[in-house]
N, CA, C and O atoms as a Tripos MOL2 file, in Angstrom:
@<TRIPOS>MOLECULE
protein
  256   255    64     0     0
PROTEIN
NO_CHARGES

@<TRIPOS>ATOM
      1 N        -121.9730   -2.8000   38.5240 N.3       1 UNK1
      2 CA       -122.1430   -3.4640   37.2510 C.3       1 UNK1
      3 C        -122.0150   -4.9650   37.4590 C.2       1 UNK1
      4 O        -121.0380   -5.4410   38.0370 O.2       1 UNK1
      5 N        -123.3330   -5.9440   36.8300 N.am      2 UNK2
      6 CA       -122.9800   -7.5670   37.0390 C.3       2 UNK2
      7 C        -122.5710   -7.9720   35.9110 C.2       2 UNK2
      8 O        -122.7520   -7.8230   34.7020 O.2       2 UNK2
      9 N        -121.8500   -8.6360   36.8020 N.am      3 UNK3
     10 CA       -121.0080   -9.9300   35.1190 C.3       3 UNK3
     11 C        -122.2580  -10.8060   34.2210 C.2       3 UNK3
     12 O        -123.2550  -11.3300   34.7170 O.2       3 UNK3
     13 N        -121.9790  -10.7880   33.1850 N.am      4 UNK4
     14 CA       -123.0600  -11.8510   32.9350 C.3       4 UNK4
     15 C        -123.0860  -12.9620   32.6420 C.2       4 UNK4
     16 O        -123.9520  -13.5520   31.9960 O.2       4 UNK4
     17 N        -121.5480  -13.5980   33.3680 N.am      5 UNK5
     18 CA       -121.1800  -14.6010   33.2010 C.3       5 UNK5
     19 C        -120.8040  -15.1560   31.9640 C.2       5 UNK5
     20 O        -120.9940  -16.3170   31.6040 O.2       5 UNK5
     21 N        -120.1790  -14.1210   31.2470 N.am      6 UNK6
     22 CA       -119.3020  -14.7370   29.4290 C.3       6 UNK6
     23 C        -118.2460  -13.6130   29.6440 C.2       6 UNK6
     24 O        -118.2470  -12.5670   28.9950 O.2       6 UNK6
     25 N        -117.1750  -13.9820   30.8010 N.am      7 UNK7
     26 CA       -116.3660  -14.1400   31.0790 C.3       7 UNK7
     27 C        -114.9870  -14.4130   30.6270 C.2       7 UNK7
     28 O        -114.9850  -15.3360   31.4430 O.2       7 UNK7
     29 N        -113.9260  -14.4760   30.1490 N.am      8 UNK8
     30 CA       -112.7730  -14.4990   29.6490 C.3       8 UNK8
     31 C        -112.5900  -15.9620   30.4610 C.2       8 UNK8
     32 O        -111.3770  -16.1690   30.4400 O.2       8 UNK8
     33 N        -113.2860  -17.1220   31.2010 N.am      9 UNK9
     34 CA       -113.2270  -18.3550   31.6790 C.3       9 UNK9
     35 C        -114.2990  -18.7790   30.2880 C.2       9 UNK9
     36 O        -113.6510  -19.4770   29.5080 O.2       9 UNK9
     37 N        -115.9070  -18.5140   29.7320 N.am     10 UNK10
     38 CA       -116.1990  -18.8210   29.0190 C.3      10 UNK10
     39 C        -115.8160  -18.9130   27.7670 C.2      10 UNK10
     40 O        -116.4680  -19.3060   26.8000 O.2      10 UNK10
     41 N        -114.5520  -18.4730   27.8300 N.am     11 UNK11
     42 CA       -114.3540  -18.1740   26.3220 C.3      11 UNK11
     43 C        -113.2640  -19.5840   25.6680 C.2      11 UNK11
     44 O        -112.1590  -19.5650   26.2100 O.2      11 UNK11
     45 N        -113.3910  -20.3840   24.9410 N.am     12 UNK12
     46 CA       -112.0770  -21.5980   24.5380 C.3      12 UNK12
     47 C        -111.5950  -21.0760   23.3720 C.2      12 UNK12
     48 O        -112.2040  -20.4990   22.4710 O.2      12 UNK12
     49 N        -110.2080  -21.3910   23.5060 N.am     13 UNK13
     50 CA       -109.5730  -21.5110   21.8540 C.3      13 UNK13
     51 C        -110.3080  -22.3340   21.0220 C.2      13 UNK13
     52 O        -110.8280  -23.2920   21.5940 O.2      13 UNK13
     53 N        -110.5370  -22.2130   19.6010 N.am     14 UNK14
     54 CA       -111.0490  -23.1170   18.5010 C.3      14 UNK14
     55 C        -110.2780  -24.5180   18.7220 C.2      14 UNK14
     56 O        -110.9250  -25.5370   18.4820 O.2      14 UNK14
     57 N        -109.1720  -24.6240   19.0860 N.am     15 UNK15
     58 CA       -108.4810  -26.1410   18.9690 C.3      15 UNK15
     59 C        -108.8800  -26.6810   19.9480 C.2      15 UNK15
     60 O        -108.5050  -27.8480   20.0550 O.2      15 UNK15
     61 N        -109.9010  -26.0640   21.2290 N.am     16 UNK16
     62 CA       -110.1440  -27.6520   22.3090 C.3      16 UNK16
     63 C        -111.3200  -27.0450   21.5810 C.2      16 UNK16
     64 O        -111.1960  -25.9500   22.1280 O.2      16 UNK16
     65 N        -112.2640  -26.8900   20.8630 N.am     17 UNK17
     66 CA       -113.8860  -27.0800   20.4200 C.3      17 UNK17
     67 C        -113.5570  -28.0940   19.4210 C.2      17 UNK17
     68 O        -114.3710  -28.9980   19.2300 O.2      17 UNK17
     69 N        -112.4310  -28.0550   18.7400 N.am     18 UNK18
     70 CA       -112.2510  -29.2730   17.5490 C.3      18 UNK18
     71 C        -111.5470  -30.3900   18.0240 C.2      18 UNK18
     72 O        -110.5870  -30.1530   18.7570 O.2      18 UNK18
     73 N        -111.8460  -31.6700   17.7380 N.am     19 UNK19
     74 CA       -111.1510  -33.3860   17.5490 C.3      19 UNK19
     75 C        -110.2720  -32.8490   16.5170 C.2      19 UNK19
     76 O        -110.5040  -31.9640   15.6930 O.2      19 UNK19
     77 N        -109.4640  -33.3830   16.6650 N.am     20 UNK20
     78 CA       -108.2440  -33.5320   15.4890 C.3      20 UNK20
     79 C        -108.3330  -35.1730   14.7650 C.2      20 UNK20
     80 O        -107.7020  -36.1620   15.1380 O.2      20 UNK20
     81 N        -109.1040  -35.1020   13.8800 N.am     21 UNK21
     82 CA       -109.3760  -36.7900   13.3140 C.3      21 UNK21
     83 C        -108.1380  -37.1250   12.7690 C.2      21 UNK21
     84 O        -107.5380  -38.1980   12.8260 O.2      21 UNK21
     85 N        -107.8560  -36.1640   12.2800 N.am     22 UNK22
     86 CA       -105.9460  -37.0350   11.4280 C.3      22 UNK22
     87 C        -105.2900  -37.2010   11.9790 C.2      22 UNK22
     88 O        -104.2600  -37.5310   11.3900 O.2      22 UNK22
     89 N        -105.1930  -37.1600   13.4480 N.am     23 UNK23
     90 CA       -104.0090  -38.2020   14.4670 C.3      23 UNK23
     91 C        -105.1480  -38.9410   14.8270 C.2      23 UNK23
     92 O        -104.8550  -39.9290   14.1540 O.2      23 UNK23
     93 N        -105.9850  -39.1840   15.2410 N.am     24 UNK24
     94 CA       -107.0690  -40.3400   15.1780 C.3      24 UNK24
     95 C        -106.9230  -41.2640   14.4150 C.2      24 UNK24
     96 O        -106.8520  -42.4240   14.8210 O.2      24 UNK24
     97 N        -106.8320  -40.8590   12.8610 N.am     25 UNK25
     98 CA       -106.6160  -41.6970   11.7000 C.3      25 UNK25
     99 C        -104.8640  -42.4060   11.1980 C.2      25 UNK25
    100 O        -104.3730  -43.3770   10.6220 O.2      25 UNK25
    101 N        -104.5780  -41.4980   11.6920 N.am     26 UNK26
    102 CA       -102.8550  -41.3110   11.8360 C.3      26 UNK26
    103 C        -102.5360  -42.3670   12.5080 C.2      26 UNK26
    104 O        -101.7740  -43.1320   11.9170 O.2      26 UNK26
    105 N        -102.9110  -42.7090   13.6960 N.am     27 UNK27
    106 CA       -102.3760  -43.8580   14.6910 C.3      27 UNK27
    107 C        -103.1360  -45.4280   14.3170 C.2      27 UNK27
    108 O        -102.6010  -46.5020   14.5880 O.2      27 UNK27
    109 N        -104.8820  -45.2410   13.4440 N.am     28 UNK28
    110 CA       -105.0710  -46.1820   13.2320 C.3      28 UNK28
    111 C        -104.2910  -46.6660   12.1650 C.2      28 UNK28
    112 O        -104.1890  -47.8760   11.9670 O.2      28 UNK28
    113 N        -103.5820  -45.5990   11.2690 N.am     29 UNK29
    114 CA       -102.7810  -46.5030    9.9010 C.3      29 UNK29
    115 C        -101.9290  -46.6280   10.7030 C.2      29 UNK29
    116 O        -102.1960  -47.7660   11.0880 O.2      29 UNK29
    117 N        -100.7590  -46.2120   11.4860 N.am     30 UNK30
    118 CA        -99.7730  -46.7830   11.8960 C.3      30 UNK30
    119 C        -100.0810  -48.1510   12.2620 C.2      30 UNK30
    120 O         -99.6970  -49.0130   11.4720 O.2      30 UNK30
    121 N        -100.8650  -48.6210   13.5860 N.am     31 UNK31
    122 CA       -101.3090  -49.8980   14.4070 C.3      31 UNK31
    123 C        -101.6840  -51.0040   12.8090 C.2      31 UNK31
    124 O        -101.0980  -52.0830   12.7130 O.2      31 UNK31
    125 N        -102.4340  -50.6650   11.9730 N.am     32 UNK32
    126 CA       -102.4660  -51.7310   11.0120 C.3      32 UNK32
    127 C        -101.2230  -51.5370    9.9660 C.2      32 UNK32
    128 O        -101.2050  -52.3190    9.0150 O.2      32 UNK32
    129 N        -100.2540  -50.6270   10.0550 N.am     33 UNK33
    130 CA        -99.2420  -50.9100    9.3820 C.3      33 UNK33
    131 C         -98.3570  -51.8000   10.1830 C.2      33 UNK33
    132 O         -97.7680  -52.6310    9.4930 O.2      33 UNK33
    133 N         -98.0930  -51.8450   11.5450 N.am     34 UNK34
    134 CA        -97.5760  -53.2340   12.5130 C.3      34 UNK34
    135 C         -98.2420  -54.1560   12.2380 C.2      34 UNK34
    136 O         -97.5470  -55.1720   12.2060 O.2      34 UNK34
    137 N         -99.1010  -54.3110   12.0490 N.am     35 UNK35
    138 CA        -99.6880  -55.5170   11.9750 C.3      35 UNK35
    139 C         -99.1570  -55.9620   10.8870 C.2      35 UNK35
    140 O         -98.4900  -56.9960   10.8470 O.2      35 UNK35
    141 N         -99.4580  -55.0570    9.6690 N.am     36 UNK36
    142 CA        -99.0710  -55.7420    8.4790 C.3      36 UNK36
    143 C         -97.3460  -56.0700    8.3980 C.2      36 UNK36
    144 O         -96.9080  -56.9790    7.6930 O.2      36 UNK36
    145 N         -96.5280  -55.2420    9.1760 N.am     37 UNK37
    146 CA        -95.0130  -55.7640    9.1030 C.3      37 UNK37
    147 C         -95.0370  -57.1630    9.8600 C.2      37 UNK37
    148 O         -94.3050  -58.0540    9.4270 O.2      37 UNK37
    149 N         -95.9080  -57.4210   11.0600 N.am     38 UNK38
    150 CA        -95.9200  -58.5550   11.6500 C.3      38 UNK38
    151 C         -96.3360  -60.2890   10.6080 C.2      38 UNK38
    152 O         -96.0110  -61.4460   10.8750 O.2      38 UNK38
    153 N         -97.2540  -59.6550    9.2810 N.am     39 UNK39
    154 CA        -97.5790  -60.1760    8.6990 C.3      39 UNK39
    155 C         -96.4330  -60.5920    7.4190 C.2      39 UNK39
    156 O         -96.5110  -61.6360    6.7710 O.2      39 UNK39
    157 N         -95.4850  -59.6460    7.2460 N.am     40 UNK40
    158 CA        -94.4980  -59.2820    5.8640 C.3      40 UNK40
    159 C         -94.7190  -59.4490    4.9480 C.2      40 UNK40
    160 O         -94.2470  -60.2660    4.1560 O.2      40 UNK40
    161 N         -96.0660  -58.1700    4.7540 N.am     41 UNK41
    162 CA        -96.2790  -57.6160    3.8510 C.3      41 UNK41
    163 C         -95.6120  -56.3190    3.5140 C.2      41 UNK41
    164 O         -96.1900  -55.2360    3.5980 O.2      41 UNK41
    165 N         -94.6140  -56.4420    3.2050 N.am     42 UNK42
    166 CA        -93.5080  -55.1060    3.2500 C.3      42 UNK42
    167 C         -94.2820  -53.7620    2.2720 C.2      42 UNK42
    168 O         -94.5030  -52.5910    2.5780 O.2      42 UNK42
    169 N         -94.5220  -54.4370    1.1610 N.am     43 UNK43
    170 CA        -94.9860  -53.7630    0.3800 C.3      43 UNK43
    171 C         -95.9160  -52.4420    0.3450 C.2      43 UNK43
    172 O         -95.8390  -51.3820   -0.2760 O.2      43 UNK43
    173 N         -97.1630  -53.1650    1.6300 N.am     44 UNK44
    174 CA        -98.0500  -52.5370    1.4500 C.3      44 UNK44
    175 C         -97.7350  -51.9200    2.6050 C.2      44 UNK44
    176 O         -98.5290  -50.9920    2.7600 O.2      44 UNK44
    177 N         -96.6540  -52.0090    3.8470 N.am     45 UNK45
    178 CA        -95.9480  -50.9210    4.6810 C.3      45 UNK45
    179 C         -95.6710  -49.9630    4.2170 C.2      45 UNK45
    180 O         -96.0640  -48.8550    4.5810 O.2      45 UNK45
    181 N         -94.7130  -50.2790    3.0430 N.am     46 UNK46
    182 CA        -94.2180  -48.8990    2.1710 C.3      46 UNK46
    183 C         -94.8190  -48.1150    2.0340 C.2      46 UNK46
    184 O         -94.5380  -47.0510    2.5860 O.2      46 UNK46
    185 N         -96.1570  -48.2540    1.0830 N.am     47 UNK47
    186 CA        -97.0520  -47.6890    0.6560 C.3      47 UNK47
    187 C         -97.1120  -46.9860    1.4890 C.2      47 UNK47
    188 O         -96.5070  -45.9240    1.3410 O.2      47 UNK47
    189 N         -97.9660  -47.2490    2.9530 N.am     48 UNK48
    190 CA        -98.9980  -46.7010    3.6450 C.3      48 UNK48
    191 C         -97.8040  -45.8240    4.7790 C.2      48 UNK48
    192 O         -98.1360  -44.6820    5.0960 O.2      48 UNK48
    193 N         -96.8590  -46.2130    5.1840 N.am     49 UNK49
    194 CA        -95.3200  -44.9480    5.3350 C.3      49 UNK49
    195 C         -95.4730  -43.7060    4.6990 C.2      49 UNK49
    196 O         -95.4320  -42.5620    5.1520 O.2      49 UNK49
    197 N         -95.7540  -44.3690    2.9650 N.am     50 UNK50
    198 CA        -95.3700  -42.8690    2.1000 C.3      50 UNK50
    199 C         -97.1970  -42.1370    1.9570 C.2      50 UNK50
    200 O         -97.2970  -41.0290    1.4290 O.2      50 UNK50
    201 N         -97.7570  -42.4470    2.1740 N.am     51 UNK51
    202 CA        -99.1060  -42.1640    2.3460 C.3      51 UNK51
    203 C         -98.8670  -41.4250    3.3600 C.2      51 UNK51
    204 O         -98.9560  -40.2370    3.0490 O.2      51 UNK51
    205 N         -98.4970  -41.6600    4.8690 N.am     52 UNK52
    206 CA        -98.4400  -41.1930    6.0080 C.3      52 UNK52
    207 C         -97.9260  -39.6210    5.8660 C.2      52 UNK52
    208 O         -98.5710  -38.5960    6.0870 O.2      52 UNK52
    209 N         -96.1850  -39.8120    5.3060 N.am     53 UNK53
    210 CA        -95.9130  -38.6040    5.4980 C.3      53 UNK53
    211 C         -96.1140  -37.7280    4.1690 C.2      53 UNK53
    212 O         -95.7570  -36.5500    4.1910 O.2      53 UNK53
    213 N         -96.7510  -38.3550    2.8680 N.am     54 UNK54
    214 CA        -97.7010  -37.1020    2.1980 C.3      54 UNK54
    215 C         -98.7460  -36.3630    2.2650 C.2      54 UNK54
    216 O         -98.9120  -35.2850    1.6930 O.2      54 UNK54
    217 N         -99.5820  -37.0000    3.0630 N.am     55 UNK55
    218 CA       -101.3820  -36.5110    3.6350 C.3      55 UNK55
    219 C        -100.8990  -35.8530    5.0360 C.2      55 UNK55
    220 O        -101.4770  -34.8260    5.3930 O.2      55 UNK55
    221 N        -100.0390  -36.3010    5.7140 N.am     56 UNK56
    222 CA        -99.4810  -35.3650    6.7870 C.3      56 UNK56
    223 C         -98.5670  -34.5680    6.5270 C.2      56 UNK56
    224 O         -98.0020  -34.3020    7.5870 O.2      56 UNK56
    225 N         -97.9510  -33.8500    5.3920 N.am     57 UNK57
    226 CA        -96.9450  -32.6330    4.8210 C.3      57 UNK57
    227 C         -97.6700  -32.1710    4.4170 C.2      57 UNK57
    228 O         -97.5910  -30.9770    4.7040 O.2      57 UNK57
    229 N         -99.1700  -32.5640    3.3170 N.am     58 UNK58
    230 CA       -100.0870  -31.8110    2.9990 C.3      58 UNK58
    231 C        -100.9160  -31.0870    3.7620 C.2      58 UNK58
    232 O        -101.3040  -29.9350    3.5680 O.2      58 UNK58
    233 N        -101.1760  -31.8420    4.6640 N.am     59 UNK59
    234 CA       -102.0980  -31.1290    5.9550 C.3      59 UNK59
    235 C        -101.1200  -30.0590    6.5910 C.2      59 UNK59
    236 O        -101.5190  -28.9070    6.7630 O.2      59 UNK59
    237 N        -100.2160  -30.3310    6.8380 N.am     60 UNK60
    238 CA        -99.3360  -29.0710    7.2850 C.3      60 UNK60
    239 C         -99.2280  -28.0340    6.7440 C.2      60 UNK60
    240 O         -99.0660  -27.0300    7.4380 O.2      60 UNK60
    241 N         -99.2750  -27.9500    5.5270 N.am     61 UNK61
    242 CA        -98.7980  -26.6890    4.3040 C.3      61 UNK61
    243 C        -100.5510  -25.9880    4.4260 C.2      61 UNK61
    244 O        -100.8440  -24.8020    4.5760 O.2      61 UNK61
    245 N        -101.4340  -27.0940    4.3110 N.am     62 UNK62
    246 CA       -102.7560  -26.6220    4.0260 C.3      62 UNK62
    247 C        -103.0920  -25.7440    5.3260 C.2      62 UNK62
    248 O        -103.3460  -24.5410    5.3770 O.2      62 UNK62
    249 N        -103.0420  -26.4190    6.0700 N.am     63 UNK63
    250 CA       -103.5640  -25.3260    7.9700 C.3      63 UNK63
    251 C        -104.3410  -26.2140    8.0670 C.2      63 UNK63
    252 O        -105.0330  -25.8360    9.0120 O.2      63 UNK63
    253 N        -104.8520  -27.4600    7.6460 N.am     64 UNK64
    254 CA       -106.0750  -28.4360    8.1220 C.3      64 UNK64
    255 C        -105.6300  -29.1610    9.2760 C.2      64 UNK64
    256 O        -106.3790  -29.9680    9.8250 O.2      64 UNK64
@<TRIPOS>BOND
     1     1     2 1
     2     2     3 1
     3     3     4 2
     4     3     5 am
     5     5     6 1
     6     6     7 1
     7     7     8 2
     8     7     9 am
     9     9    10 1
    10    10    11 1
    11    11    12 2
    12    11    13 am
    13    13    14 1
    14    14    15 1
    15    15    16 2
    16    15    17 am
    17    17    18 1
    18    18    19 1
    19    19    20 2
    20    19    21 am
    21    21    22 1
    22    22    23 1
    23    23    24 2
    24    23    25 am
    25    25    26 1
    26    26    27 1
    27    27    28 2
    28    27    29 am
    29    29    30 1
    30    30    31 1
    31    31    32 2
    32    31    33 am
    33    33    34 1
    34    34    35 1
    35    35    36 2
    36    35    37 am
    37    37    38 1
    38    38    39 1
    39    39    40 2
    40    39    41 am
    41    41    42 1
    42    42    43 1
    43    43    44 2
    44    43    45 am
    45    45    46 1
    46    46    47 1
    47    47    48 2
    48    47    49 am
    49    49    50 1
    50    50    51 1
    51    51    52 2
    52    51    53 am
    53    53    54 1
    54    54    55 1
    55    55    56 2
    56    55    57 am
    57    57    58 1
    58    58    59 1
    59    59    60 2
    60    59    61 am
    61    61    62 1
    62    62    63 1
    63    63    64 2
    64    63    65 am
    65    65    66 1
    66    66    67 1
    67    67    68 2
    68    67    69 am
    69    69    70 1
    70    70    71 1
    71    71    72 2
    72    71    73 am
    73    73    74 1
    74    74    75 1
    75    75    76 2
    76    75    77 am
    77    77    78 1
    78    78    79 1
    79    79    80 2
    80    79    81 am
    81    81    82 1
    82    82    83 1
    83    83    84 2
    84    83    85 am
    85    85    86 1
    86    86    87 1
    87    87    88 2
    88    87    89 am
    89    89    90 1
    90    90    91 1
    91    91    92 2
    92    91    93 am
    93    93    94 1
    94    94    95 1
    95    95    96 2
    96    95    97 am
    97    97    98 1
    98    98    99 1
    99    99   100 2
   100    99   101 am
   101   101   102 1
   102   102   103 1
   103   103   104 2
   104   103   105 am
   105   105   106 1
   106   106   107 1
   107   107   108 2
   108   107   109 am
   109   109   110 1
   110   110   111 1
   111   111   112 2
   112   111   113 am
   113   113   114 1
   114   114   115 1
   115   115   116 2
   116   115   117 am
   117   117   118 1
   118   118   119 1
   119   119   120 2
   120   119   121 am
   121   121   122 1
   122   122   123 1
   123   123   124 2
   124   123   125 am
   125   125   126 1
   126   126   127 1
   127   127   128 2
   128   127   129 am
   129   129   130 1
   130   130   131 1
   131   131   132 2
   132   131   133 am
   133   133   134 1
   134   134   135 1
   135   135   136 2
   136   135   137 am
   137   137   138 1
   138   138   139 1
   139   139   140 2
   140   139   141 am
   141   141   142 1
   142   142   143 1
   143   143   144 2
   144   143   145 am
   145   145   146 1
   146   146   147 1
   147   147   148 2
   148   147   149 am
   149   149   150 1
   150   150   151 1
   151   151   152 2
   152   151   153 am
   153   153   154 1
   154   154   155 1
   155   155   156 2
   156   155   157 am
   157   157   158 1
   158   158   159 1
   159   159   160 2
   160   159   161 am
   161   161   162 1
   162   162   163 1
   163   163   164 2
   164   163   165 am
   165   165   166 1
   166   166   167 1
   167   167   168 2
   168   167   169 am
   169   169   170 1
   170   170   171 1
   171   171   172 2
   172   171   173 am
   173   173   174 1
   174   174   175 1
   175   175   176 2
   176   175   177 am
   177   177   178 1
   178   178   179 1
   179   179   180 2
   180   179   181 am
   181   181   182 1
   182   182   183 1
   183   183   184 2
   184   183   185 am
   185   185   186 1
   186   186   187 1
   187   187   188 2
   188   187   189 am
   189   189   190 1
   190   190   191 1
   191   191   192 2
   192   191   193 am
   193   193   194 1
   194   194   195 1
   195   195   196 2
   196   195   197 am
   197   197   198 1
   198   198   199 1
   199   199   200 2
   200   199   201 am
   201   201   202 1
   202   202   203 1
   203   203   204 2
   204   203   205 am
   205   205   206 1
   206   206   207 1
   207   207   208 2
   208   207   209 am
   209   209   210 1
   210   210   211 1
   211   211   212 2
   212   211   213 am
   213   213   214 1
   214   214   215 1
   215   215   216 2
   216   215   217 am
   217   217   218 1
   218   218   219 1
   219   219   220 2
   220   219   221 am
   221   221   222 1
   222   222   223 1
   223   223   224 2
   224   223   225 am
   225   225   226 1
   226   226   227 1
   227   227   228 2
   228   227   229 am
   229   229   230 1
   230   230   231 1
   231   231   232 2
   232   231   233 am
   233   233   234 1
   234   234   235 1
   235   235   236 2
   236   235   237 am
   237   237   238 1
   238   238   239 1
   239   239   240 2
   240   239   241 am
   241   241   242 1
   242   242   243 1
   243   243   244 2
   244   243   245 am
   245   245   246 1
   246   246   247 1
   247   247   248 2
   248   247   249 am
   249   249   250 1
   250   250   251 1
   251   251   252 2
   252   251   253 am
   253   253   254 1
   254   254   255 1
   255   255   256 2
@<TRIPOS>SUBSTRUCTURE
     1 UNK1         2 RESIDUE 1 A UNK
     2 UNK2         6 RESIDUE 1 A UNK
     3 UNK3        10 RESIDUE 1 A UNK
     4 UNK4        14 RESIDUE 1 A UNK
     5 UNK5        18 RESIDUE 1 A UNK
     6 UNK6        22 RESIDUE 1 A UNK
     7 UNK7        26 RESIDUE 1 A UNK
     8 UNK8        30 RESIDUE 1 A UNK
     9 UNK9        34 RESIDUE 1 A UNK
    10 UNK10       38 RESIDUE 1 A UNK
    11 UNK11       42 RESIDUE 1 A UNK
    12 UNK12       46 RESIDUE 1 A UNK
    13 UNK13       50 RESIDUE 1 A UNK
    14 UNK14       54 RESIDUE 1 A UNK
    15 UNK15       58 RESIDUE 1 A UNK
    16 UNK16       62 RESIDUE 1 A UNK
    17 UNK17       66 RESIDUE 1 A UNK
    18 UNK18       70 RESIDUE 1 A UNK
    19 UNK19       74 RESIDUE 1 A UNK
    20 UNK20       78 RESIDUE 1 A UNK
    21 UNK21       82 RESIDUE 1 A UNK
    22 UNK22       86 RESIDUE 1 A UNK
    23 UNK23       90 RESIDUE 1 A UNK
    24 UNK24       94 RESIDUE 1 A UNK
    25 UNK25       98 RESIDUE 1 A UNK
    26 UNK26      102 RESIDUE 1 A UNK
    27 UNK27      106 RESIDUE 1 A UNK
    28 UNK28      110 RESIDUE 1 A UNK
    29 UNK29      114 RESIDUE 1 A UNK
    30 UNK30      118 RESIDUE 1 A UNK
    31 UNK31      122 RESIDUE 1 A UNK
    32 UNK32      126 RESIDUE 1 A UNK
    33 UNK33      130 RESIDUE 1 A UNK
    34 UNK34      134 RESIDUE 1 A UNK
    35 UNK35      138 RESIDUE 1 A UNK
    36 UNK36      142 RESIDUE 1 A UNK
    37 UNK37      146 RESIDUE 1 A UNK
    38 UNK38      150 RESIDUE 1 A UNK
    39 UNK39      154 RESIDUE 1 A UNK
    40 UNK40      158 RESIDUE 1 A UNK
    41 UNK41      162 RESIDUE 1 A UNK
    42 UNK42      166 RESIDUE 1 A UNK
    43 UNK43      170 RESIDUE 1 A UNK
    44 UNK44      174 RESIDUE 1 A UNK
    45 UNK45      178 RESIDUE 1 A UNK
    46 UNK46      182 RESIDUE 1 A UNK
    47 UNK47      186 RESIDUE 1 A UNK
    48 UNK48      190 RESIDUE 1 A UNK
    49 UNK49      194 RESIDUE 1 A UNK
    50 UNK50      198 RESIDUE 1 A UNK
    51 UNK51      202 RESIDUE 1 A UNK
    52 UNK52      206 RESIDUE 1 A UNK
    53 UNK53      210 RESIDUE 1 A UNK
    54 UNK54      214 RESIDUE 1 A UNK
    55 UNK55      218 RESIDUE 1 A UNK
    56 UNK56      222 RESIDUE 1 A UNK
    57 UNK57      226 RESIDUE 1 A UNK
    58 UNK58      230 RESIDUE 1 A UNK
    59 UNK59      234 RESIDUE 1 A UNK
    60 UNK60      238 RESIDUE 1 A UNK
    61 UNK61      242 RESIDUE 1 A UNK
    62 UNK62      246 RESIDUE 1 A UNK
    63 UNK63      250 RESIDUE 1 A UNK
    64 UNK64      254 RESIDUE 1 A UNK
């Protein structure tokens, strides 16, 4: 009997076929939230802190 080469080596988990964009996006708000503390704009740090860990608790609960 020949293999036909789709193999248990051809086969990937769904998580290396997918980018994960929300640590993509995740690290670009962090890097312009330094910037903006470098700037002291405190304010709009806050904000984008509490932005951070609501769209990332949401994504957690969701499975996205």
């Amino acid at each position: 009997m020949k293999d036909s080469g789709k193999g248990r080596q051809a086969e990937k988990p769904p998580d290396t076929e997918r980018d994960h964009p929300h640590l993509w996006v995740s690290l670009m708000v962090i890097f312009i939230l330094l910037i903006l503390m470098a700037l002291g704009q405190w304010d709009f740090v806050l904000a984008g802190f509490i932005g951070l860990i609501v769209g990332n608790g949401l994504a957690g609960l969701t499975g996205r």
